[in-house]
N, C-alpha and C positions, 0 to 999 in steps of 0.2 A: 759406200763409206768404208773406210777401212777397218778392219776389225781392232787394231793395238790403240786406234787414237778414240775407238769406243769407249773405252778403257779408264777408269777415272786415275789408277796408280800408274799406267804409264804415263796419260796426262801429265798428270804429279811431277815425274822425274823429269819429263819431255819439260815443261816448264822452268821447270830448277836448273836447267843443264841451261838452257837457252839464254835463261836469266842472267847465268856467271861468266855467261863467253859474250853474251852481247856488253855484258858491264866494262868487260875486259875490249872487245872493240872497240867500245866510245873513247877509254881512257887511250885507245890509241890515235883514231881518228883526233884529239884533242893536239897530241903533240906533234903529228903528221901531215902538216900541209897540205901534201901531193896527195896523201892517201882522200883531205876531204875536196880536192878540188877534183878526183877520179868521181867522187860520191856526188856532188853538186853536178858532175856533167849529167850523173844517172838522175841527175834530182833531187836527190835527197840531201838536207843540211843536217848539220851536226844536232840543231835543235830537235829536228825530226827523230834521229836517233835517242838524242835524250830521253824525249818525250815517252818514245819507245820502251827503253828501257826503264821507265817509270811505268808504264802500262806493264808492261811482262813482269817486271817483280809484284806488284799488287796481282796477278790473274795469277803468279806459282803458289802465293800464299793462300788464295782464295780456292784455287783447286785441290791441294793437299790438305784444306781444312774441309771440304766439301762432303755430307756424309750421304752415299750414293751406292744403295741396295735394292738398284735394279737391274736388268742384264745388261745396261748399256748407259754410257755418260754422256745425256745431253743436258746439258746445264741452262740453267734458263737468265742467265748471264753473258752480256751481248761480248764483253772481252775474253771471257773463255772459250766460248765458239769462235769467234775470228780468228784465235791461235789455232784451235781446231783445225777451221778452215787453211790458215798457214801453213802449218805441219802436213796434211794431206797435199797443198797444191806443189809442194815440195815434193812430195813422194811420187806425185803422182808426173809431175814435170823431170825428177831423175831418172822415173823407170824404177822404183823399188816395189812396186807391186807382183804381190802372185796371186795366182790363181790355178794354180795344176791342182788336179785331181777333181776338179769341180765339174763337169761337165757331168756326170753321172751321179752326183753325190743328193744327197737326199735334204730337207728341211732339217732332220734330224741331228745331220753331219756339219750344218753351217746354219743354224737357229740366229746368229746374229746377221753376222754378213759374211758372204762367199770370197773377201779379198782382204788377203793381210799382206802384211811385208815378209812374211814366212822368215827364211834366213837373213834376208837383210835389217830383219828387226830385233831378232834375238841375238844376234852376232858372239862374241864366244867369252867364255871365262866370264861372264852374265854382264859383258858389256851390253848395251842396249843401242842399236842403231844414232842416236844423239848426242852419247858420249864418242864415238866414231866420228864424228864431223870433223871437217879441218876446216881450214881459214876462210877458203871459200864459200863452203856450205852455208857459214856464218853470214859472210857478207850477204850471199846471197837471201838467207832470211831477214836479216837487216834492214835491208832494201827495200825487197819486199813488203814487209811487217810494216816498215816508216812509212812506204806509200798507200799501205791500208789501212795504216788508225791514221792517216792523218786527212787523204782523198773521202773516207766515211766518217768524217766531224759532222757534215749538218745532213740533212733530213732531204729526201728532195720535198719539190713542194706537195703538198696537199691538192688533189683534183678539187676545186670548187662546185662541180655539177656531178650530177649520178649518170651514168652512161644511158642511151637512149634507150625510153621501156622496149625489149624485146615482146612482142604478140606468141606465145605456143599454142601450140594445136587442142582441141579438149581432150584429147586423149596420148598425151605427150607422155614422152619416158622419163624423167630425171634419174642421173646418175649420182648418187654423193659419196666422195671418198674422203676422210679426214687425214690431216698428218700421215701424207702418203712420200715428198718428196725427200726419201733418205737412196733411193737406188739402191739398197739392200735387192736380193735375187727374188725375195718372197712379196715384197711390194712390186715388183716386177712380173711376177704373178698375179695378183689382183689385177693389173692394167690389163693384162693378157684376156683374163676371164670377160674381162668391160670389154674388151673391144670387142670379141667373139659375139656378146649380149648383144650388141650395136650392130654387129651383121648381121645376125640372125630377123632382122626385123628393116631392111636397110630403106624403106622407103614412110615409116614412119619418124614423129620431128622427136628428136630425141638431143638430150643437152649433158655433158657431164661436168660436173661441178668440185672442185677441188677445195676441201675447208681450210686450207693454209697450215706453211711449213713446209720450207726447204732449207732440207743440213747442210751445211754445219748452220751459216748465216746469211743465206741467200745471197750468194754473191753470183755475179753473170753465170761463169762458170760451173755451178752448183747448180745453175738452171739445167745446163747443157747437159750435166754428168749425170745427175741424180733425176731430171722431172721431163724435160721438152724430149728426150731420144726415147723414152718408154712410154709418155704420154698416148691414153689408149685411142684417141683420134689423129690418127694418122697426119703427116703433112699432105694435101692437096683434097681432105676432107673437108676442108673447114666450111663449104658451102653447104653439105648434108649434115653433120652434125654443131652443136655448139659449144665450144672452150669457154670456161669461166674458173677465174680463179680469185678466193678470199688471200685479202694480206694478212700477216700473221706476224709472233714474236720474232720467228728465227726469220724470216727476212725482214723483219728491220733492224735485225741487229746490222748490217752493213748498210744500214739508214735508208732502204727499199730502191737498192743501187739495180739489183736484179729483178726485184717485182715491176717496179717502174718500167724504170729504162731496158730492162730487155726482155722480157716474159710477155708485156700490156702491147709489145712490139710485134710478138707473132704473130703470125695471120689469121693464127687458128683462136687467136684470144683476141682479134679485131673486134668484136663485140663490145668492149668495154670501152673503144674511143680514149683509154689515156683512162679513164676512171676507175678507184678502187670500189666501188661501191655501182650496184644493177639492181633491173628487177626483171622478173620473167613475167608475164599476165596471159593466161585465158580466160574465156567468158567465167568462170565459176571462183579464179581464183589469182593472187599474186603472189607473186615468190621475191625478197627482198634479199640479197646477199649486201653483208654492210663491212664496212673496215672497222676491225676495234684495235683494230694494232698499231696505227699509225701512233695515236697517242693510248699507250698501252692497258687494256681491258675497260675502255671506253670508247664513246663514236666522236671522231676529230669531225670539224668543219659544223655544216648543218645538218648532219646525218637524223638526229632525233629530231627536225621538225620535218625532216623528207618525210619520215616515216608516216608522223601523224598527218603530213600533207597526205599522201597518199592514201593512207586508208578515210580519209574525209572526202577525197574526191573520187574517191571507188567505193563506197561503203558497204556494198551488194557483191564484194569481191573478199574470201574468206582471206586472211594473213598466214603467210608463212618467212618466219624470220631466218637466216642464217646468220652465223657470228665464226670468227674462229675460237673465242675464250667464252667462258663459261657463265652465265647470268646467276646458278648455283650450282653447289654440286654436294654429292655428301663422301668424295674422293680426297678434296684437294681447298683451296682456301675460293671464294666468290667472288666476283666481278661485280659486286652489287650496284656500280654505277650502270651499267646494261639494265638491271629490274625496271629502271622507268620506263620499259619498251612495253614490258606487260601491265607495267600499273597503270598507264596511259592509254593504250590500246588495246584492243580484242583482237588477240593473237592467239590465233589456232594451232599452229607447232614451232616451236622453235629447235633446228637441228644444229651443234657445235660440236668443235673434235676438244683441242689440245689436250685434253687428259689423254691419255694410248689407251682406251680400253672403250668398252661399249658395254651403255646401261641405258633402260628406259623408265621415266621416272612416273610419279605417280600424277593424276591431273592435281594441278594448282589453279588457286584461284585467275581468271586469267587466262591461262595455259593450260588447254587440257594435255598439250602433246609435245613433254619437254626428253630431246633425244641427244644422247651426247654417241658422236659417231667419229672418235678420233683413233682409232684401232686400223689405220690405211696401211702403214709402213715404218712404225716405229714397233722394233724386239722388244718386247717385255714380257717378266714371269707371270705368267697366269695368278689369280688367286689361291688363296689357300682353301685344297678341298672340303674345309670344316667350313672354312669362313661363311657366316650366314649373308644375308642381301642385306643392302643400309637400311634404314628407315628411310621411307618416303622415296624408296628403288622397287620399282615391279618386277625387272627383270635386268642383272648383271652378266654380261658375254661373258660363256664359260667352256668353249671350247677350247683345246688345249693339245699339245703335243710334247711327248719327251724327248728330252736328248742327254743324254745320261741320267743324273738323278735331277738334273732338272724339270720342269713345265713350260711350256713357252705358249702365251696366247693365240688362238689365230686371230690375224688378219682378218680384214671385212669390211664390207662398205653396204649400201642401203640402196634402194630401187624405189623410187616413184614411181606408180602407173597412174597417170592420170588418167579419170574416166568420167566429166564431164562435172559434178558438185563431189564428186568422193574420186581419194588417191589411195588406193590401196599401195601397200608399203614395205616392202620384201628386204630382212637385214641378211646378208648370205655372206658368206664366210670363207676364205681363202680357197676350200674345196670345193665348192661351188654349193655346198647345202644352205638351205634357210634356215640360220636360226632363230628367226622370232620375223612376224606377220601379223598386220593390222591394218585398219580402215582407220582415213581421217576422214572427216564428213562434219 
């Protein structure tokens, strides 16, 4: 991801600028024939533009009123990510990316992401690369833009079936990484550490699992850039290890054009048959990854009688839930339509990311083992050294690094060892330490 479009003020201005030159193309395109009969060959009609330009005025006002005090602006706003996504495929389709002096440079040195527009972003007399555009640049977001809010209007459809139960080994490895698909350098590191874990053992059944979110808004492309080329099982692995991935906010914001249609496509995520929703089972246990994104922080389809299907016809098999949103949390606001998972059933652990951070909560009634494990690949500031742990948190990830007077959290993901009725449970941290370990049983 780029560093400037992390950025919620250049957002702001990147917005505002886009908003007055796309206002000013429509009103040309209106009284230019030729120009909309050039536009209608590329596909796109004037209505399209319109629409357009009613979309980006509402997304410049809703970003520059946005109040966003964290090291990076990911908005949970499916038109301000698409513009996101916009802006970047622009930058990234011109060639305005840099990248010099990276190659040696440390976490320290590039805490958010290792690529900005360097000079072509800050460009001079504090122009900023947007107010730089000419007629083209325009058209060309234009285009673009029309054919993205208008091709992601519906949803694709909803899988109706759960992908076929996969059987693991009793002594299987699970992988979980939350909120990993941003392609930042340091998330790219974590994949690095998993797949090393994954050889070091290459002939046991081991599976890695991704809790959902790819930046900006999951679009094809965003798979490509940000998730499938770092993804830590290799391509032509996929018969020794197993790909699995949760749907999430940021890819439905482009209506799961990229979860679906190209991610569910790889060979290494053939597992899932087309379906957002699996289950993993050994003799002692079942592992249920579920979609709450599709209709957002709830389960679309029949996901909650799957559930209680399953655990009625396995009852001798302990529960373990995954979600990408959060059933509680004492961070951020509750999903509390997810709680009928645990009210209903005897669920053993349930592990979710979207928060960016890593806490392990206290047992609930229900739940003795509620894990929020979304700290994969999204920059954020560490807490504050004083700040005490919530109520009802046993333990808050508190590892950290500086880069100037800031803090910046590590990165981290979680390890299942499964070992026949108990999963011993390893949280390890961008460096490769553990920090926090426990038995479920």
């Amino acid at each position: 991801m780029i560093l400037e479009i992390l950025q919620r003020q250049y957002m702001a201005q990147a917005c505002d600028y886009f908003s007055r030159q796309l206002g000013s193309f429509c009103e040309t395109a209106r009284r230019d024939a030729q120009l909309r009969a050039q536009l209608e060959h590329e596909s796109v009609s004037l209505q399209d533009l319109l629409n357009l330009d009613a979309q980006v005025q509402n997304t410049a006002a809703s970003v520059a009123a946005h109040s966003n005090a964290d090291a990076c602006y990911l908005p949970r706003d499916g038109a301000a990510s698409l513009m996101q996504s916009l802006f970047q495929r622009y930058c990234i389709t011109h060639r305005l990316v840099d990248q010099s002096g990276v190659q040696n440079a440390s976490e320290a040195d590039h805490p958010i992401s290792d690529v900005s527009l360097g000079e072509n972003g800050l460009g001079t007399a504090g122009e900023g690369l947007f107010e730089r555009m000419g007629q083209t640049d325009i058209r060309w977001l234009a285009c673009v833009g029309a054919k993205v809010f208008s091709s992601f209007g519906g949803k694709r459809p909803f899988p109706p079936d759960a992908a076929p139960p996969r059987t693991i080994a009793a002594n299987a490895r699970v992988f979980l990484v939350g909120d990993w698909g941003s392609g930042v350098s340091r998330a790219r590191k974590i994949a690095s550490r998993i797949a090393t874990m994954l050889e070091s053992e290459p002939q046991r059944d081991q599976h890695v699992i991704h809790l959902g979110d790819v930046y900006y808004s999951g679009w094809p492309e965003e798979y490509d850039d940000h998730f499938l080329q770092f993804w830590p099982v290799r391509p032509g692995n996929e018969g020794r290890v197993g790909s699995w991935s949760l749907n999430a906010n940021h890819d439905m914001f482009s209506q799961g054009a990229g979860y679906f249609g190209h991610l569910l496509k790889d060979a290494r995520f053939s597992g899932h048959r087309g379906s957002s929703y699996f289950s993993l089972e050994s003799d002692h246990w079942q592992l249920l990854g579920l979609d709450s994104a599709f209709e957002d922080g709830t389960l679309a389809g029949e996901q909650f009688e799957w559930v209680e299907h399953r655990q009625k016809t396995l009852p001798n098999k302990k529960l373990i839930l995954l979600t990408h949103h959060q059933p509680f949390s004492a961070f951020e606001s509750e999903y509390t339509a997810l709680q009928r998972l645990y009210e209903r059933n005897e669920v053993t652990a349930w592990f979710w990311g979207h928060e960016h951070r890593f806490a392990v909560y206290d047992p609930r009634p229900r739940l003795p083992f509620g894990r929020l494990v979304g700290h994969g690949g999204v920059p954020v500031y560490a807490r504050p050294a004083a700040a005490s742990t919530p109520d009802g948190v046993r333990h808050v990830g508190n590892g950290f690094f500086r880069s100037g007077l800031d803090r910046f959290a590590l990165f981290g993901f979680a390890v299942l060892n499964f070992d026949g009725p108990r999963i011993g449970v390893e949280y390890i941290d961008e460096h490769g330490n553990i920090e926090f370990s426990e038995t479920l049983s």
